[in-house]
BAZA-913887 format. One record per residue: residue number from 1; z, x, y of N, C-alpha, C in turn. Coordinates in Angstrom, 2 decimals, padded with zeros to 5 digits. Example, Ala and Ser with C-alpha at 12.3 -4.5 7.8 and 13.67 -1.06 7.14 Angstrom:
2
1:007.80:013.19:-005.69:007.80:012.30:-004.50:007.80:013.20:-003.30
2:007.08:012.85:-002.25:007.14:013.67:-001.06:007.87:012.90:000.03
***
This chain:
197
1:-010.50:003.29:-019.94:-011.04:002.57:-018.78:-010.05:001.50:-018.34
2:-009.69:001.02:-017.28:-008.62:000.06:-017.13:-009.49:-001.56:-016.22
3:-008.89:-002.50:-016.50:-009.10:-003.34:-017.04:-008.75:-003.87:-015.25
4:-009.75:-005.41:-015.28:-009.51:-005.82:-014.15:-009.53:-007.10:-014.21
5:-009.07:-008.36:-013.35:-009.44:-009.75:-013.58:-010.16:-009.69:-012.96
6:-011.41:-010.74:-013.17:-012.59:-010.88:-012.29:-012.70:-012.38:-012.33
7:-013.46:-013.05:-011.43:-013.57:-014.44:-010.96:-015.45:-014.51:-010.97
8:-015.85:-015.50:-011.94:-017.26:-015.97:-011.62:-017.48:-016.75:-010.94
9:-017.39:-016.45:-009.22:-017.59:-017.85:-008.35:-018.96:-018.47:-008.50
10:-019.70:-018.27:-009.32:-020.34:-019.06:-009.62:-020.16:-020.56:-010.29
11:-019.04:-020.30:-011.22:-018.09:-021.18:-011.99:-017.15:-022.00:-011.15
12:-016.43:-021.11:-010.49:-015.53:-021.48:-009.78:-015.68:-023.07:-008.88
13:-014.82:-024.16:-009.21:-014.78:-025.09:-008.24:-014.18:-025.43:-007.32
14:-012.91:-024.21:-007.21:-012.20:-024.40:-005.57:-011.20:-025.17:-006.42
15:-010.90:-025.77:-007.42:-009.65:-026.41:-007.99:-008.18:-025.78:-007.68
16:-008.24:-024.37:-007.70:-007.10:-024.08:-007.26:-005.44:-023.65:-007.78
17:-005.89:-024.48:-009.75:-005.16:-024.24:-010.92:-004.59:-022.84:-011.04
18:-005.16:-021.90:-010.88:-005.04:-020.65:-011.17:-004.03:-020.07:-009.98
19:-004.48:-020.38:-008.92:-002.98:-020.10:-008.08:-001.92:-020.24:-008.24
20:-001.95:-021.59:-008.55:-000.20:-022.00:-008.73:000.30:-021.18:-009.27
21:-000.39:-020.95:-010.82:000.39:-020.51:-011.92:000.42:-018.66:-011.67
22:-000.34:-018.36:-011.11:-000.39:-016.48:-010.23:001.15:-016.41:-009.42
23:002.16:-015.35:-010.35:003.20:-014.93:-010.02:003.01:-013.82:-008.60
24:001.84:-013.11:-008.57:001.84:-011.98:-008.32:000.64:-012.14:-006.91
25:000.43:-013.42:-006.33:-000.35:-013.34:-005.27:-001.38:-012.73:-005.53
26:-002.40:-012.52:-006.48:-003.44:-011.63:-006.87:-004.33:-012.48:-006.21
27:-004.77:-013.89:-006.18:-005.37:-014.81:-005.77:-005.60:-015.26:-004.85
28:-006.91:-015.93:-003.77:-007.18:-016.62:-002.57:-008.09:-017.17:-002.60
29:-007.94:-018.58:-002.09:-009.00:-019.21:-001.95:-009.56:-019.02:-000.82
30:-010.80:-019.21:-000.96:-011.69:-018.59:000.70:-013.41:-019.38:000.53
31:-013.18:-019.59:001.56:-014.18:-020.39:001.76:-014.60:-021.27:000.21
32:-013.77:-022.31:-000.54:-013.66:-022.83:-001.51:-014.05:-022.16:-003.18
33:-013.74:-021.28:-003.12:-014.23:-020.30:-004.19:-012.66:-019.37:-004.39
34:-012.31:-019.27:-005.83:-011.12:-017.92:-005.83:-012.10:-016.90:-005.68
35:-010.96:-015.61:-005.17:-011.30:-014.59:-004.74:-010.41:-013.31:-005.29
36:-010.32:-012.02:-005.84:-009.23:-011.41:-006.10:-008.83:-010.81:-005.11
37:-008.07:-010.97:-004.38:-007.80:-009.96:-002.86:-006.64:-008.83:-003.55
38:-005.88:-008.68:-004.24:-004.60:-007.77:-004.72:-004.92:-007.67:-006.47
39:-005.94:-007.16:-006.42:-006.20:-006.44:-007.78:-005.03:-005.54:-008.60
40:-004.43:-004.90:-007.64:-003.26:-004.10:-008.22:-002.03:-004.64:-008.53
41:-001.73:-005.92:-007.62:-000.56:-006.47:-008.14:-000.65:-007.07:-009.28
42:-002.08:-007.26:-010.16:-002.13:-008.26:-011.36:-001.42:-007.45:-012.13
43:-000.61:-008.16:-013.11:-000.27:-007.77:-014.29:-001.49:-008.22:-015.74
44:-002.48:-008.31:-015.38:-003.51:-008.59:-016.55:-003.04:-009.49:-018.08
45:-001.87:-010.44:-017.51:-001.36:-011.13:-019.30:-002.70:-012.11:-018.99
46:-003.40:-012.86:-018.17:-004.50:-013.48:-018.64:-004.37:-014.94:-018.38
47:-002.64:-015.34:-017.70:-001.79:-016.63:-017.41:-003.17:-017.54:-016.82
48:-003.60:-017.14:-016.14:-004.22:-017.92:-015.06:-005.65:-018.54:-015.50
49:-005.91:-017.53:-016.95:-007.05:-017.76:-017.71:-007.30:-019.18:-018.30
50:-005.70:-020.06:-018.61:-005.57:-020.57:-019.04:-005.86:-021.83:-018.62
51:-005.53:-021.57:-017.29:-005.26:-023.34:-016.65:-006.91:-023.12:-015.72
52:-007.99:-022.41:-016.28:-009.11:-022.40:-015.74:-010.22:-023.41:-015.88
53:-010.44:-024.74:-015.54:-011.27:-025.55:-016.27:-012.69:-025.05:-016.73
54:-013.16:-024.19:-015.89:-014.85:-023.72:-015.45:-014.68:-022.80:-016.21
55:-013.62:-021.90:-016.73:-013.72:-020.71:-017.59:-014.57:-019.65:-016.63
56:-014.01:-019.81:-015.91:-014.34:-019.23:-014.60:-014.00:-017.34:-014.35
57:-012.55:-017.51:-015.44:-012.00:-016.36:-015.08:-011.93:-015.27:-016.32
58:-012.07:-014.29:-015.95:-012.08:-013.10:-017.17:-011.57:-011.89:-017.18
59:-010.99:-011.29:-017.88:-010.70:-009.60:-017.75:-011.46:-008.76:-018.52
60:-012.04:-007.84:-017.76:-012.97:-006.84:-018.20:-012.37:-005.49:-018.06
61:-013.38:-004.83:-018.11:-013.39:-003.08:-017.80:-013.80:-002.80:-016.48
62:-013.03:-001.93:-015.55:-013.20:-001.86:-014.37:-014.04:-000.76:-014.41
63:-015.70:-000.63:-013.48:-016.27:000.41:-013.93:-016.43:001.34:-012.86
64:-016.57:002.61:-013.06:-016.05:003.86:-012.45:-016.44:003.81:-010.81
65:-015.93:004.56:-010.43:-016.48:004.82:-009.04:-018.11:005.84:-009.15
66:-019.29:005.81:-008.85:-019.93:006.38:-008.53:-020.90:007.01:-007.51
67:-021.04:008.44:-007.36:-022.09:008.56:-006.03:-023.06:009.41:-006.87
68:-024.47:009.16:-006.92:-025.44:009.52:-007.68:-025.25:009.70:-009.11
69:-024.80:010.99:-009.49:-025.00:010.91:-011.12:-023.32:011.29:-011.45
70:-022.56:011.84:-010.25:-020.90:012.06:-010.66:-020.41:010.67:-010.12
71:-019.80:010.14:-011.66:-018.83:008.74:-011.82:-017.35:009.83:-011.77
72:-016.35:008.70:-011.20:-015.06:009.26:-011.28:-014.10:007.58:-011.02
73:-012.97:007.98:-011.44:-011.96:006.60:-010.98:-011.09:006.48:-010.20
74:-011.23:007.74:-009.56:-010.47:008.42:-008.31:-010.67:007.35:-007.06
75:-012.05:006.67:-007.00:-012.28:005.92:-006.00:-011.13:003.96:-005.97
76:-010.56:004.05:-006.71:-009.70:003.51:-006.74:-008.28:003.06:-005.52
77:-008.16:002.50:-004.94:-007.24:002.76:-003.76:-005.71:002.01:-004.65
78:-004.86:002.60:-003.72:-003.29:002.22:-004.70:-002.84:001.41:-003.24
79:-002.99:001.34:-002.54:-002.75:000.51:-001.22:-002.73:-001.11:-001.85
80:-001.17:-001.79:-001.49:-001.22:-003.34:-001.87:-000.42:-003.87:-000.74
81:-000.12:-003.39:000.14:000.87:-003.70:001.43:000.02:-003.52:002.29
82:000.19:-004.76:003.34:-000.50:-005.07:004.80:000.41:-005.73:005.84
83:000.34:-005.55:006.99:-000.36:-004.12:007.72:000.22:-002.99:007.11
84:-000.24:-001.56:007.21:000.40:-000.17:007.37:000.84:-000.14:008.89
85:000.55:-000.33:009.64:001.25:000.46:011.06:002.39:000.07:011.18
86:002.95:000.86:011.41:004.33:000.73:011.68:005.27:-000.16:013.00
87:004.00:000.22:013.75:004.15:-000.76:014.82:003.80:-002.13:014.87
88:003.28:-002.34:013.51:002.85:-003.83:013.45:003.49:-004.51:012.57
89:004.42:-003.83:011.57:004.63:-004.71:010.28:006.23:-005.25:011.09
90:005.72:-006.14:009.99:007.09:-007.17:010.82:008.41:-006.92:009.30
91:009.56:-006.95:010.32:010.66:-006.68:009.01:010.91:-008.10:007.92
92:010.17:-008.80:008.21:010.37:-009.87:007.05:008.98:-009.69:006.12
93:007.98:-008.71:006.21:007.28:-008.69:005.70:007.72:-008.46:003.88
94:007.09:-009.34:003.08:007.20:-009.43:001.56:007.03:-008.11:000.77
95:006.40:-007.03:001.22:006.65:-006.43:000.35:007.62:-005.19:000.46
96:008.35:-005.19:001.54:009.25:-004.57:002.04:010.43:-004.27:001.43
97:011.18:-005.21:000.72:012.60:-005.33:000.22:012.19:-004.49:-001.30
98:013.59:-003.24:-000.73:013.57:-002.59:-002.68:012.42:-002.02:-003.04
99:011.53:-001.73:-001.98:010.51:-000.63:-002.58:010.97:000.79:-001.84
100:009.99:001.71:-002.42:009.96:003.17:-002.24:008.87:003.15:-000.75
101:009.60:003.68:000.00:008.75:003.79:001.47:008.08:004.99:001.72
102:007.09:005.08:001.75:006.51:005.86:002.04:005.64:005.97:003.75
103:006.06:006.84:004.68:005.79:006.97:005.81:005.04:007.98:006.06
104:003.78:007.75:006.77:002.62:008.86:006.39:002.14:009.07:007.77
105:002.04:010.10:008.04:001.24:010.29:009.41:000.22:009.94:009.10
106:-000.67:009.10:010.05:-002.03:008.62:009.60:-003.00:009.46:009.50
107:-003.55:011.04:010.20:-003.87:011.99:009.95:-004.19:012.43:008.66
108:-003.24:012.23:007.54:-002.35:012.64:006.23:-003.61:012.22:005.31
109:-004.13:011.47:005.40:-004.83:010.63:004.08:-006.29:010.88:004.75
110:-006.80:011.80:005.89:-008.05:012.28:006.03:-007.91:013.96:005.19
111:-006.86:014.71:005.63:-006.74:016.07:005.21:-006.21:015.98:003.62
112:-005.55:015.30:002.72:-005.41:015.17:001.95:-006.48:014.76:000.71
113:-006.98:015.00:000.04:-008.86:014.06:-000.94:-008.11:012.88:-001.60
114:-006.83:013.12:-002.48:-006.39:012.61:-003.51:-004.79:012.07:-003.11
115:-004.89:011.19:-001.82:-003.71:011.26:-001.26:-002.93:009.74:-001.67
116:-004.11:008.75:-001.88:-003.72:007.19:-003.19:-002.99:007.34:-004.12
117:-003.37:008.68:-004.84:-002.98:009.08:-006.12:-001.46:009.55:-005.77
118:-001.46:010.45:-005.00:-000.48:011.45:-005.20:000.27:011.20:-004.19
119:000.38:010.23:-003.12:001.59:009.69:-002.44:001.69:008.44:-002.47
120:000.39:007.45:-002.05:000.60:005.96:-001.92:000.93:005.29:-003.15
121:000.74:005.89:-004.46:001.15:004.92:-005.61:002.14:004.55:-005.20
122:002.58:003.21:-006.04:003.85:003.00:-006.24:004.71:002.99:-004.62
123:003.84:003.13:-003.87:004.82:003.20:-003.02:004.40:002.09:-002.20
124:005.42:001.36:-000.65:005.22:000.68:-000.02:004.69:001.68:001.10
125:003.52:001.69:001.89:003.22:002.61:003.15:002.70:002.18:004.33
126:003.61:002.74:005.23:003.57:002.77:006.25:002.99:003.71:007.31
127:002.18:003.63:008.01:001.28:004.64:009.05:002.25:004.97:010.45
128:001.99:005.97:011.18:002.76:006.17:011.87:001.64:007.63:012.93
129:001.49:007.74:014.05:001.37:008.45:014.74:002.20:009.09:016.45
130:002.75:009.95:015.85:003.51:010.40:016.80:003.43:010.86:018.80
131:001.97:011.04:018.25:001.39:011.42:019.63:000.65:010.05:020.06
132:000.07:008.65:019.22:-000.39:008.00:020.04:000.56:006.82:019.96
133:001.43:006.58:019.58:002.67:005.75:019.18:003.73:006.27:020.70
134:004.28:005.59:021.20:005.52:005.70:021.96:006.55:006.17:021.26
135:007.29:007.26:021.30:008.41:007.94:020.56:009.49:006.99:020.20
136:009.79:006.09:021.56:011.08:005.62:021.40:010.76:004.25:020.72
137:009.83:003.74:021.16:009.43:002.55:020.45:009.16:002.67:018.92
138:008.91:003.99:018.11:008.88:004.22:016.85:009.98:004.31:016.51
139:010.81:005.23:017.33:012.20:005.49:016.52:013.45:004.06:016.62
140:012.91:003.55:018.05:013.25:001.64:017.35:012.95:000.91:016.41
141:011.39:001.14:016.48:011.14:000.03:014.94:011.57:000.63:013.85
142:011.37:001.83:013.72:012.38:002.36:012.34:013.63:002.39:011.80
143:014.35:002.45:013.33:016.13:001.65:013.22:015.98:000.54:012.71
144:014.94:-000.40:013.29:015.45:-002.04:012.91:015.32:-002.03:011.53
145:014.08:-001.80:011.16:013.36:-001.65:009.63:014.52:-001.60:008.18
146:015.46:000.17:009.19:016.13:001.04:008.05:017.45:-000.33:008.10
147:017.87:-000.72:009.13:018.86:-001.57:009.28:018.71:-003.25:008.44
148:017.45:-003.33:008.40:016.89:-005.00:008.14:016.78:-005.06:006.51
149:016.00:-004.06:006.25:015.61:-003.85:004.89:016.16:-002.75:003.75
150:016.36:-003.13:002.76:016.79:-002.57:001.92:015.89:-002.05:000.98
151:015.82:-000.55:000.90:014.38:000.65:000.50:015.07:001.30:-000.82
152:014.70:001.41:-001.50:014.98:001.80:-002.97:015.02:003.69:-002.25
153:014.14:004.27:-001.60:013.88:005.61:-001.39:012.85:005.42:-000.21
154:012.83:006.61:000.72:012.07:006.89:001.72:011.50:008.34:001.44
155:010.27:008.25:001.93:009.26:009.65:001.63:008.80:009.68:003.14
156:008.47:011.07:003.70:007.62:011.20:004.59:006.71:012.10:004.66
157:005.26:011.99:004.79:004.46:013.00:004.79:004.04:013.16:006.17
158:003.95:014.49:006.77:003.50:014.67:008.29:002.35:016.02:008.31
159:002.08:015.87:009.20:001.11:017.25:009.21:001.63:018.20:009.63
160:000.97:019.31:008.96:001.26:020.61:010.53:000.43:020.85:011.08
161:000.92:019.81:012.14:-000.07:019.77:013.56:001.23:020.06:014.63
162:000.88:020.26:015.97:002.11:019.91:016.60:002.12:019.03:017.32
163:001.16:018.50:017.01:001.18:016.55:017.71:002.04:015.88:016.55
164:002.40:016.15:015.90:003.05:015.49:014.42:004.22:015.89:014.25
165:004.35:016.91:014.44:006.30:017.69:014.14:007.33:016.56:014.87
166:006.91:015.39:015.62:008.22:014.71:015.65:009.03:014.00:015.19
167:007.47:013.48:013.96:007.87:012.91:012.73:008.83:012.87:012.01
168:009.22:013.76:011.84:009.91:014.00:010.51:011.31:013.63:011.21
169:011.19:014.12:012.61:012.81:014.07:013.15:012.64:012.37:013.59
170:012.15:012.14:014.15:012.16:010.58:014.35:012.72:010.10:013.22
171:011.89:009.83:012.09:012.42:009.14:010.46:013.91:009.60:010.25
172:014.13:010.83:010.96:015.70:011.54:010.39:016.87:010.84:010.93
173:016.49:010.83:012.66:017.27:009.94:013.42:017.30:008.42:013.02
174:016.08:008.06:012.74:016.56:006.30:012.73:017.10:006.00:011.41
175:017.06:006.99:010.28:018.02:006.91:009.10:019.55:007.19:009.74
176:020.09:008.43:010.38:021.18:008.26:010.71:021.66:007.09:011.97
177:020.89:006.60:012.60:021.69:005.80:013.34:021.36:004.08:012.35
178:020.95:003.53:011.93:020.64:002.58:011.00:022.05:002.96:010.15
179:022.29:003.76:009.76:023.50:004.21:008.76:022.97:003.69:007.25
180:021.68:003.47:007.08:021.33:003.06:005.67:021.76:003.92:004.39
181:021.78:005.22:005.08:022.65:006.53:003.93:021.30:007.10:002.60
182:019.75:006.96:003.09:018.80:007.07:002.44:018.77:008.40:002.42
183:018.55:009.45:001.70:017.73:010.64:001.83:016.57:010.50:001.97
184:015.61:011.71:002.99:014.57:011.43:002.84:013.92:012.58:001.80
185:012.59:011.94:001.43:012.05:012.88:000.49:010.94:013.61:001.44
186:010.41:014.68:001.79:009.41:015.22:003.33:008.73:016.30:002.51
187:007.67:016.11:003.08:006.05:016.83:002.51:005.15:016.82:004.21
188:004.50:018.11:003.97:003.83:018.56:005.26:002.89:018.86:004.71
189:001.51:018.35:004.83:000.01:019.08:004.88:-000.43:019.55:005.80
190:-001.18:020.62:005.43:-001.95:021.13:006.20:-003.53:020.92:006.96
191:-004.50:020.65:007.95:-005.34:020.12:007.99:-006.00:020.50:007.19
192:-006.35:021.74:006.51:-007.18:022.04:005.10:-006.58:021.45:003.91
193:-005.63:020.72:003.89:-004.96:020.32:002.24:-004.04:020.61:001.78
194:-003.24:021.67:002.25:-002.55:022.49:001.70:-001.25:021.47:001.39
195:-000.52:021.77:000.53:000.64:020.82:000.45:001.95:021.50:000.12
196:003.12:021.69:001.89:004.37:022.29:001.89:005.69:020.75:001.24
197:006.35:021.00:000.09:007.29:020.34:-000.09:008.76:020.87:000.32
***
């Protein structure tokens, strides 16, 4: 079972201790109470446990996802980067530098069941639609992006749709004119699931 920090805002006095010492932004104060907003970025050592006056804070067992009597942990999301659109994230955005990019037709993660698991881990992701997105205005922000930021690896998943096939060439072009020298890694689903590598 994997393990989660949790916050008793009941306890909680808005002190604020526990931030400081949070490497990993897991933490927010909101409306005077901590809050866990980035569950996934915790590393669970317990740091923050420490400087807790109210004993406020704890790590438990994270418990399953359920709908009636089938539990699963699948319901889990791997998403820790905001915004996804591509048209919105700004190139100084923090979690950008030195991760694995992952560029997904937004389509991708309805036809896909298990698509957290099996593309967004680990990865930084970005949304992208070809048909309601302006072509050239995508294949700009992706120049600036490939040019601004420095990506450990780029992935792209697109559909086979043919509102989507421009995808892949868009991402292709703004890698060669950016000159970043990335390969891309490209995966095509199908609207039933199917998965072409």
């Amino acid at each position: 079972m994997k393990t989660k920090i949790q916050i008793d805002r009941s306890k909680c006095n808005g002190c604020g201790n526990c931030l400081k010492v949070c490497q990993n932004n897991v933490l927010q104060l909101i409306n005077g109470r901590v809050h866990v907003i980035n569950e996934k970025r915790c590393d669970v050592s317990g740091h923050c446990i420490q400087f807790c006056p109210q004993d406020a804070i704890s790590i438990g067992e994270k418990l399953p996802f359920c709908v009636g009597p089938y539990c699963s942990e699948i319901g889990d999301s791997e998403l820790y980067n905001w915004p996804v659109q591509i048209t919105s994230v700004n190139v100084n955005n923090r979690h950008l530098p030195d991760s694995d990019l992952l560029i997904a037709a937004d389509c991708g993660a309805y036809a896909y069941a298990d698509f957290h698991n099996d593309f967004i881990r680990d990865h930084v992701t970005l949304i992208a639609c070809p048909k309601n997105d302006l072509t050239n205005h995508l294949l700009e922000k992706l120049t600036l992006l490939f040019e601004s930021v420095h990506f450990n690896s780029i992935s792209v998943v697109a559909m086979n749709a043919q509102c989507c096939h421009p995808l892949l060439g868009i991402v292709r072009e703004a890698v060669e004119k950016s000159g970043c020298g990335l390969s891309i890694q490209e995966c095509v689903i199908s609207p039933d699931g199917e998965v072409f590598r």
